[in-house]
C-alpha positions as a printed Julia matrix, in Angstrom:
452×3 Matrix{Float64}:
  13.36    2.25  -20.66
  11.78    1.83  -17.26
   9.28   -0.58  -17.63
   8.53   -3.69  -16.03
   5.52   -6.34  -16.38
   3.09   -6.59  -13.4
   0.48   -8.7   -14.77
   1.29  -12.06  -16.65
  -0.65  -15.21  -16.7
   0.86  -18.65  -16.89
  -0.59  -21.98  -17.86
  -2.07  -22.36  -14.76
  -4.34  -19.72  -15.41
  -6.24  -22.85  -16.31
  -7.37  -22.53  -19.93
  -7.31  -19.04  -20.42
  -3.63  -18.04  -20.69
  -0.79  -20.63  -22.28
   2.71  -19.16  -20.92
   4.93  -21.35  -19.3
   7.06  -19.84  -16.11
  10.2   -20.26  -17.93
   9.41  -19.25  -20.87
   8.2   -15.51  -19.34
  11.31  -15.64  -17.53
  13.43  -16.01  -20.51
  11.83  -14.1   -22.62
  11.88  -11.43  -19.71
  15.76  -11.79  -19.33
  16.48  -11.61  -23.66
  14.31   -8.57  -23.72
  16.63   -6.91  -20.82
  14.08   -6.99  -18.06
  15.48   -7.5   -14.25
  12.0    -8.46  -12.81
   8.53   -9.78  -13.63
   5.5   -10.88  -11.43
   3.31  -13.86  -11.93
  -0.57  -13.17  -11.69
  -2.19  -15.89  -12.03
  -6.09  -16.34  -12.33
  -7.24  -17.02   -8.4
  -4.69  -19.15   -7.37
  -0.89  -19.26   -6.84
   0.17  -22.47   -8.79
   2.62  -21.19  -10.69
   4.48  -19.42   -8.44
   7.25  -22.72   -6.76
   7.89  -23.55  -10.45
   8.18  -19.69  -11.18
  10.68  -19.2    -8.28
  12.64  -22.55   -9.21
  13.04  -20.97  -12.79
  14.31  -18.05  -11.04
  16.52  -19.46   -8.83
  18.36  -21.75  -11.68
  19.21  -18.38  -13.29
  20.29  -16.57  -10.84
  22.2   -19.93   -9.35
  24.42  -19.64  -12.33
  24.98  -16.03  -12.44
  26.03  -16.53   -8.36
  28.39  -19.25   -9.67
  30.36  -16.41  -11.48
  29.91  -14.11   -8.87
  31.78  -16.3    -6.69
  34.83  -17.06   -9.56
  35.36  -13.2    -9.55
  35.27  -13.07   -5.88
  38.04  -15.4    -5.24
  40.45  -13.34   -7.76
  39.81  -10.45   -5.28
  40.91  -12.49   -2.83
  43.47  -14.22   -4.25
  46.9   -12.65   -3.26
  48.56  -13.44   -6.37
  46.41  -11.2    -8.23
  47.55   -7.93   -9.68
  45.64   -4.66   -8.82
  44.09   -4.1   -12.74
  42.82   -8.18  -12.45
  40.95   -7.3    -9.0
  39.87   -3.6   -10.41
  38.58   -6.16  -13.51
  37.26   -8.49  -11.13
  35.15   -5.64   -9.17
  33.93   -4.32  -12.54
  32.41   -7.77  -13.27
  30.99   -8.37  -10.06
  29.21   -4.96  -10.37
  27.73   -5.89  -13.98
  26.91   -9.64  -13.07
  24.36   -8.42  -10.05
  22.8    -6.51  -11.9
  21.64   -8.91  -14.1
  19.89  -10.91  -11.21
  16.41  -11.46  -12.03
  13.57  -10.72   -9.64
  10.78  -12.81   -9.74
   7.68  -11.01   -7.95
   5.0   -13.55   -6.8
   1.33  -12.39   -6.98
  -2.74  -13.46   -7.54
  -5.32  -11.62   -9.82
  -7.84  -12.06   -7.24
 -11.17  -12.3    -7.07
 -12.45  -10.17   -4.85
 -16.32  -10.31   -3.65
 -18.56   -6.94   -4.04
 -19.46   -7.56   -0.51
 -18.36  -10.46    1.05
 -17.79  -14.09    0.17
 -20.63  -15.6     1.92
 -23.25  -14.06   -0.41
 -24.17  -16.03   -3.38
 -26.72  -14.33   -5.75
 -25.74  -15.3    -9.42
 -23.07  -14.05  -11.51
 -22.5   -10.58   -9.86
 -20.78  -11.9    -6.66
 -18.21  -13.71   -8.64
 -16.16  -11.06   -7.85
 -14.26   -8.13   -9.01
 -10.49   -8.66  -10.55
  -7.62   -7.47   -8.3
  -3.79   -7.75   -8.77
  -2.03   -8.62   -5.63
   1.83   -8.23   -5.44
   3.83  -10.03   -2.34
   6.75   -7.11   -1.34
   7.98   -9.44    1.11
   8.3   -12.67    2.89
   5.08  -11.57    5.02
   3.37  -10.28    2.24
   3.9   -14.03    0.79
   2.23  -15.65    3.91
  -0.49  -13.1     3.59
  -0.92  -14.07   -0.1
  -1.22  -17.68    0.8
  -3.86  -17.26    2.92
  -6.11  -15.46    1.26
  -5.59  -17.46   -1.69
  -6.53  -20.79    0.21
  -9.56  -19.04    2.48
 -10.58  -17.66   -1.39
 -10.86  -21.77   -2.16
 -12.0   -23.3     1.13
 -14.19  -20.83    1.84
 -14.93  -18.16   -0.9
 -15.36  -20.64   -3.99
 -18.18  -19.21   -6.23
 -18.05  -19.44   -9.91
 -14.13  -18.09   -9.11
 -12.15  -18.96   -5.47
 -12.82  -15.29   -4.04
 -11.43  -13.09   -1.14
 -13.28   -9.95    0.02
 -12.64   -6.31    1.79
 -12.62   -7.78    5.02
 -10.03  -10.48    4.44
  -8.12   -7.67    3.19
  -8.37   -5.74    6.15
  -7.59   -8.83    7.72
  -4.22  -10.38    5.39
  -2.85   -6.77    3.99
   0.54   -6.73    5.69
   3.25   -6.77    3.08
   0.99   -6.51    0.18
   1.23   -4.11   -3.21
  -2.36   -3.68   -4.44
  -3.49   -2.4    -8.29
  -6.68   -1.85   -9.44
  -6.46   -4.41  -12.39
  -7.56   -4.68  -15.83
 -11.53   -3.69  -16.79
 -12.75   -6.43  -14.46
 -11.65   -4.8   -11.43
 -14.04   -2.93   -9.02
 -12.97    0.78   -9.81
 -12.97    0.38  -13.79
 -16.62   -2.01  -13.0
 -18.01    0.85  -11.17
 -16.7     3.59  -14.13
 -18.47    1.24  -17.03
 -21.53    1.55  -14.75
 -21.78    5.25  -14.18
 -20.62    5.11  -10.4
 -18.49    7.38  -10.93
 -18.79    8.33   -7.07
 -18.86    4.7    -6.22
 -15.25    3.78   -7.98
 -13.77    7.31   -5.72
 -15.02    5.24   -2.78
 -13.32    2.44   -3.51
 -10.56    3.78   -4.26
 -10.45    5.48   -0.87
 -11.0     2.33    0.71
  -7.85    0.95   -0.81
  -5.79    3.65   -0.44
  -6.91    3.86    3.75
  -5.66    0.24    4.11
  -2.86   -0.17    1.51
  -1.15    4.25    1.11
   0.94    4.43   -1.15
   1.05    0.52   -1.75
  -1.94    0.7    -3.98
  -1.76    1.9    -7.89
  -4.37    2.78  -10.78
  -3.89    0.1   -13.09
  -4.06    1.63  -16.73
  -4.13   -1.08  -20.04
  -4.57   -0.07  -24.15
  -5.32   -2.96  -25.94
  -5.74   -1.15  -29.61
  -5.46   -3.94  -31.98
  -5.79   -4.69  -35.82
  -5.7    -8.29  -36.02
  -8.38  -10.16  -37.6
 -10.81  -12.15  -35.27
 -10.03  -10.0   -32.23
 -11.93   -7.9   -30.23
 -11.95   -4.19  -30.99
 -14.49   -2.98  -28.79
 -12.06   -3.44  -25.6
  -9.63   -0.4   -26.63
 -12.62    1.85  -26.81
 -13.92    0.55  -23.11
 -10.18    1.01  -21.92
  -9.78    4.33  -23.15
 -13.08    5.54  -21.48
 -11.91    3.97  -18.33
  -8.91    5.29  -18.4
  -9.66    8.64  -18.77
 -11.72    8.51  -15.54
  -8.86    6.7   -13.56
  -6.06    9.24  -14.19
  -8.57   12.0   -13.14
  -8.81    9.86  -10.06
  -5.08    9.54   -9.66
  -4.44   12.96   -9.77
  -7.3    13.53   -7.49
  -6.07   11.49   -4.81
  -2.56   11.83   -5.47
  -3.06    8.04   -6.44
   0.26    6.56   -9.11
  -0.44    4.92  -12.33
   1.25    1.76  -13.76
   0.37    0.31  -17.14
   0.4    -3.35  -17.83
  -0.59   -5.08  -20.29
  -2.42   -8.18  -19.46
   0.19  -10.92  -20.53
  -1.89  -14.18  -21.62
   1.16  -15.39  -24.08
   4.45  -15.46  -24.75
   5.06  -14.14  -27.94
   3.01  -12.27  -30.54
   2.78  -15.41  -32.84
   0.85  -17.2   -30.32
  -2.2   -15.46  -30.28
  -3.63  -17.95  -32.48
  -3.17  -20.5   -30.4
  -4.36  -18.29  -27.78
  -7.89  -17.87  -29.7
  -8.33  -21.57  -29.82
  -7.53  -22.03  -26.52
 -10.34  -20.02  -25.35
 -12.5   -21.8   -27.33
 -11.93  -24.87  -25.41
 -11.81  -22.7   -22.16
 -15.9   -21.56  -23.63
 -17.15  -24.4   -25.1
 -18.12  -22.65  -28.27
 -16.51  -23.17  -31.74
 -13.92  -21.64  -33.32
 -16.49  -20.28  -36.53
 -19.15  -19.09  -34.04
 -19.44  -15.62  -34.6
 -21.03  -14.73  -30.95
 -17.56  -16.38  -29.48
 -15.28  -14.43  -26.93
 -12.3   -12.78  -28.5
  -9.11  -11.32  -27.13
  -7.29   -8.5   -28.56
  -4.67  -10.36  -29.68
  -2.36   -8.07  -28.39
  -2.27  -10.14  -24.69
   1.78  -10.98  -25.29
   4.68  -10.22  -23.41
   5.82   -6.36  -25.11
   9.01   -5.34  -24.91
   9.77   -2.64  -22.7
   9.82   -0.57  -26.36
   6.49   -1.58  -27.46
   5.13   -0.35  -24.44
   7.0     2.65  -24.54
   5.02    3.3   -27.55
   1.85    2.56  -26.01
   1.7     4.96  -23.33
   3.84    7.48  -25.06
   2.07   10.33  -23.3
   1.98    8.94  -20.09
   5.46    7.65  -19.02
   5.3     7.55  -15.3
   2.67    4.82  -15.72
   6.11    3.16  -17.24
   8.58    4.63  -14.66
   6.7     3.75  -11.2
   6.31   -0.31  -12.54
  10.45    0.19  -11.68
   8.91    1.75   -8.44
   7.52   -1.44   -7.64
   9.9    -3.55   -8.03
  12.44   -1.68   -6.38
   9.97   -1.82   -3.34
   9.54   -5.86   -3.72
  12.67   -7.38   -1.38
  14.44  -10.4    -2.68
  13.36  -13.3    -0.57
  13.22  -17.31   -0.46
   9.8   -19.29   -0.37
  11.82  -22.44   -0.21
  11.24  -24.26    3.32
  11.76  -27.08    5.47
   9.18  -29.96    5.22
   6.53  -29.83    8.39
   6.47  -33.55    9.48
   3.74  -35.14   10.87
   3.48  -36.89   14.28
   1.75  -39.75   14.41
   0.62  -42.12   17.81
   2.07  -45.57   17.36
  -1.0   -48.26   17.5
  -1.32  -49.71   20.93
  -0.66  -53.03   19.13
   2.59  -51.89   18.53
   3.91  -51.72   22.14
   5.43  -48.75   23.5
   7.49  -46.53   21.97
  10.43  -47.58   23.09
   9.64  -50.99   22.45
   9.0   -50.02   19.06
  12.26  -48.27   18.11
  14.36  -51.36   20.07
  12.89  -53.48   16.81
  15.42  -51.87   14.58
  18.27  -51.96   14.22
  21.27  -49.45   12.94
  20.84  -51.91    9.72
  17.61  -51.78    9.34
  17.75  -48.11    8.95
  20.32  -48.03    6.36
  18.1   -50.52    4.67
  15.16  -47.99    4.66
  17.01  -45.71    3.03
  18.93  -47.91    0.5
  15.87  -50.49   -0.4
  12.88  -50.0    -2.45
   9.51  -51.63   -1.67
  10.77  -55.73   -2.41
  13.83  -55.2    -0.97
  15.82  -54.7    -4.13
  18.8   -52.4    -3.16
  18.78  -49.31   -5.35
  21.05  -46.75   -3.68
  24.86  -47.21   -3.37
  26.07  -46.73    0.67
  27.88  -42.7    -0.87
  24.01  -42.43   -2.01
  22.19  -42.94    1.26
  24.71  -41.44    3.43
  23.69  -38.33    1.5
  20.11  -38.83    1.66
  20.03  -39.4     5.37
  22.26  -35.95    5.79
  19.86  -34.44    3.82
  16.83  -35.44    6.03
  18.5   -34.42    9.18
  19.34  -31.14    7.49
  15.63  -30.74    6.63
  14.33  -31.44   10.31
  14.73  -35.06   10.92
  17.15  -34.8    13.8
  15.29  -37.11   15.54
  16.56  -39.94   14.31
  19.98  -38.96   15.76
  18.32  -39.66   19.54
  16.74  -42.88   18.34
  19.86  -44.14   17.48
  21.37  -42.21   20.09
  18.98  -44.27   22.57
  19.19  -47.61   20.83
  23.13  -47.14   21.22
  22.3   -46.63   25.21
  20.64  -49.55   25.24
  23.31  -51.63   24.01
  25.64  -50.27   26.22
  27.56  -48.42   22.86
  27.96  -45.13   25.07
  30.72  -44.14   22.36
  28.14  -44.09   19.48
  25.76  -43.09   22.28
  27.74  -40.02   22.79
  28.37  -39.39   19.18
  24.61  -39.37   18.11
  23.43  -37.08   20.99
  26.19  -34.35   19.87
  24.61  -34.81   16.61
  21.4   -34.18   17.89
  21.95  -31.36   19.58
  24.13  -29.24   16.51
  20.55  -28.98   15.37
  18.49  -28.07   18.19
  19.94  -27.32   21.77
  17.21  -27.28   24.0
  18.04  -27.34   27.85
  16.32  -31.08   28.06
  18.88  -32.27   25.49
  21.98  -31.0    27.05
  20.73  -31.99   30.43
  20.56  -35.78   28.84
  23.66  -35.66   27.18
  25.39  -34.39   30.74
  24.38  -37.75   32.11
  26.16  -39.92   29.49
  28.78  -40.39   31.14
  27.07  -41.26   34.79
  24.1   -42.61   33.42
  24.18  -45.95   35.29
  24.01  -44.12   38.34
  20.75  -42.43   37.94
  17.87  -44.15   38.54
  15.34  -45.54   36.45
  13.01  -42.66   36.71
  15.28  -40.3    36.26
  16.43  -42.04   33.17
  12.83  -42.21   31.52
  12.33  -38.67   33.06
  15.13  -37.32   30.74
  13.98  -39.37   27.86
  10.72  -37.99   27.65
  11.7   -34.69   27.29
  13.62  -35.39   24.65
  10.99  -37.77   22.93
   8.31  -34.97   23.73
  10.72  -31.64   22.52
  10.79  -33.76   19.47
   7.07  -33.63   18.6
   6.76  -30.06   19.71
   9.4   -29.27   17.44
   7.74  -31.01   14.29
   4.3   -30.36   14.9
């Protein structure tokens, strides 16, 4: 079946939801599910662990890709071990996973700078990256939503929407979200405007979120079906309206069905109210991670709200959040001397040293160990150090190490100062002394522009 979860809460939905990233994931994969998005309450600090999960899986699965892929290549392989080979190749990418990285926002009736009471906390909204950009433009409304929205929830509004909407899949939410608020409050008129407004900015990247909740499990809250079911009604008249698609989710807050006892305690320390009190808040109980069955069964009458979460994900590209390090530039204290005069106080030795001591000078690295390390910080964006040393070598009068750390330098960044400099090398004697510090300020200054 066609079905795919769009709104799942991990632990970091801070005291209201207890599923750990890996755990969705796996339970995602055993139930047969290629995809699943992370909505977390407000904030996005689930989502490196979620990816990491993600990658690990799909690492290993890559590892066999590549095993098959060498028999094809291999030409001592017969024709039915390469048509065998092909076959498993096919089967093994399709069980890549797909791990879709969103918010439930909280999105201001007007605008985040009014702060009346409770009703500008914000309405819910479930915000889906389908791309690298549409990450970016998550992470910025999700830290303007804490720097500068924080009320009661970190919140975004309409205009920061208008604003940070490229690459972005929007859905209307569960019964906390502006069109199903507006329903529950007779603006019937009011929740058709909104939905216009979403559908101007996002087409057909916004969806009517639908949700059933029916439940029969002592100490949970039965009155919710009854609300959903109202709403609902009114938001597939909408959607057929405004030729708007429907998706059903189903809230995920844990793992497995078993938990929801745990669950219920756990909002009791989320409320501060006692597990006996009768006025307490209740979930359904039914807040777990279905199987693509169960929800089959659910919205039995309505299974495009199934098929188009497939639609989704099929529009979400497969992308890496995984980045360099941005390094920090900092002026050397006056104290210090120049910078030059600085770098001349180390040596090649006291380099390795950095890398191979801790903070009392214990060695705790083997020399296999740091070489390694150091690669791995040039590979990340510390090619600089290659032109110190490259420098310090110049110094000495080592043009042979000289040479050998500038061609370093410059396999990872080949800007026109750099090759100028490493032109000279071999005539540097003859230029003169301000055409020597000319070239090395370039270099020096390329290097900050490049890190900053």
């Amino acid at each position: 079946m066609a079905f795919v979860h769009l709104q799942t809460h991990s632990e970091y939905s801070i005291l209201r939801a207890s599923c750990r990233a890996k755990a969705l994931l796996n339970k995602a994969i055993e139930m047969g599910q290629s995809a699943v998005a992370l909505t977390d309450h407000g904030n996005m600090f689930g989502i490196k662990e979620f990816a990491d999960s993600s990658n690990k899986y799909n690492g290993k699965i890559k590892d066999k890709i590549k095993e098959q892929e060498k028999i094809l290549k291999d030409e001592k392989s017969t024709d039915a071990q390469k048509d065998d080979a092909a076959v498993e190749i096919d089967l093994l990418k399709k069980k890549m996973f797909k791990p879709i990285f969103g918010m439930e926002a909280y999105c201001a009736p007007v605008s985040i700078d009014k702060r009346d009471g409770r009703a500008d906390r914000g309405y819910h909204l479930i915000i889906l990256a389908k791309n690298k950009q549409g990450y970016k433009s998550l992470c910025k409304l999700s830290s303007i939503a804490y720097v500068d929205g924080y009320y009661y929830n970190p919140r975004i509004d309409h205009s920061l929407l208008e604003q940070y909407h490229e690459g972005l899949i929007v859905t209307s939410a569960c019964l906390g979200g502006e069109l199903p608020q507006k329903i529950m409050n007779g603006d019937i008129e009011g929740a058709e405007k909104s939905l216009h407004w979403f559908k101007n900015l996002f087409g057909d990247d916004f969806y009517i979120e639908l949700q059933r909740h029916k439940t029969d499990k002592p100490n949970a809250d039965k009155t919710t079906f009854d609300r959903q079911q109202e709403v609902n009604r009114v938001l597939i008249e909408l959607a057929r309206k405004t030729n708007t698609k429907i998706i059903a989710t189903n809230d995920v807050h844990f793992v497995e069905e078993e938990h929801s006892e745990a669950h219920d305690r756990l909002i009791c320390l989320s409320t501060g109210r006692d597990f006996d009190d009768p006025d307490r808040m209740h979930y359904t109980k039914q807040e777990w991670l279905k199987s693509p069955q169960e929800m089959g069964e659910a919205f039995a009458d309505l299974p495009e709200a199934l098929e188009n979460t497939k639609e989704i994900v099929d529009k979400v590209e497969a992308y890496s959040i995984d980045s360099d390090p941005i390094m920090p530039v900092f002026d050397i204290p006056t104290d210090f001397g120049t910078e030059e005069e600085y770098r001349q106080k180390f040596t090649e030795e006291d380099l390795f040293n950095e890398f191979t001591r801790n903070e009392v000078g214990e060695v705790v690295m083997s020399q296999e160990e740091a070489e390694k390390k150091y690669a791995q910080c040039i590979e990340n964006g510390l090619y600089t150090v290659y032109f110190d040393l490259a420098f310090m070598y110049r110094e000495k009068g080592d043009m042979e190490n000289y040479r050998l750390m500038m061609e370093k330098g410059i396999e990872k960044d080949v800007p026109a100062c750099m090759i100028y400099g490493f032109e000279h090398e071999e005539n540097w004697d003859e230029l003169s002394p301000e055409q020597q510090e000319e070239i090395h300020q370039k270099i020096q200054q390329h290097q900050k522009i490049h890190l900053v």
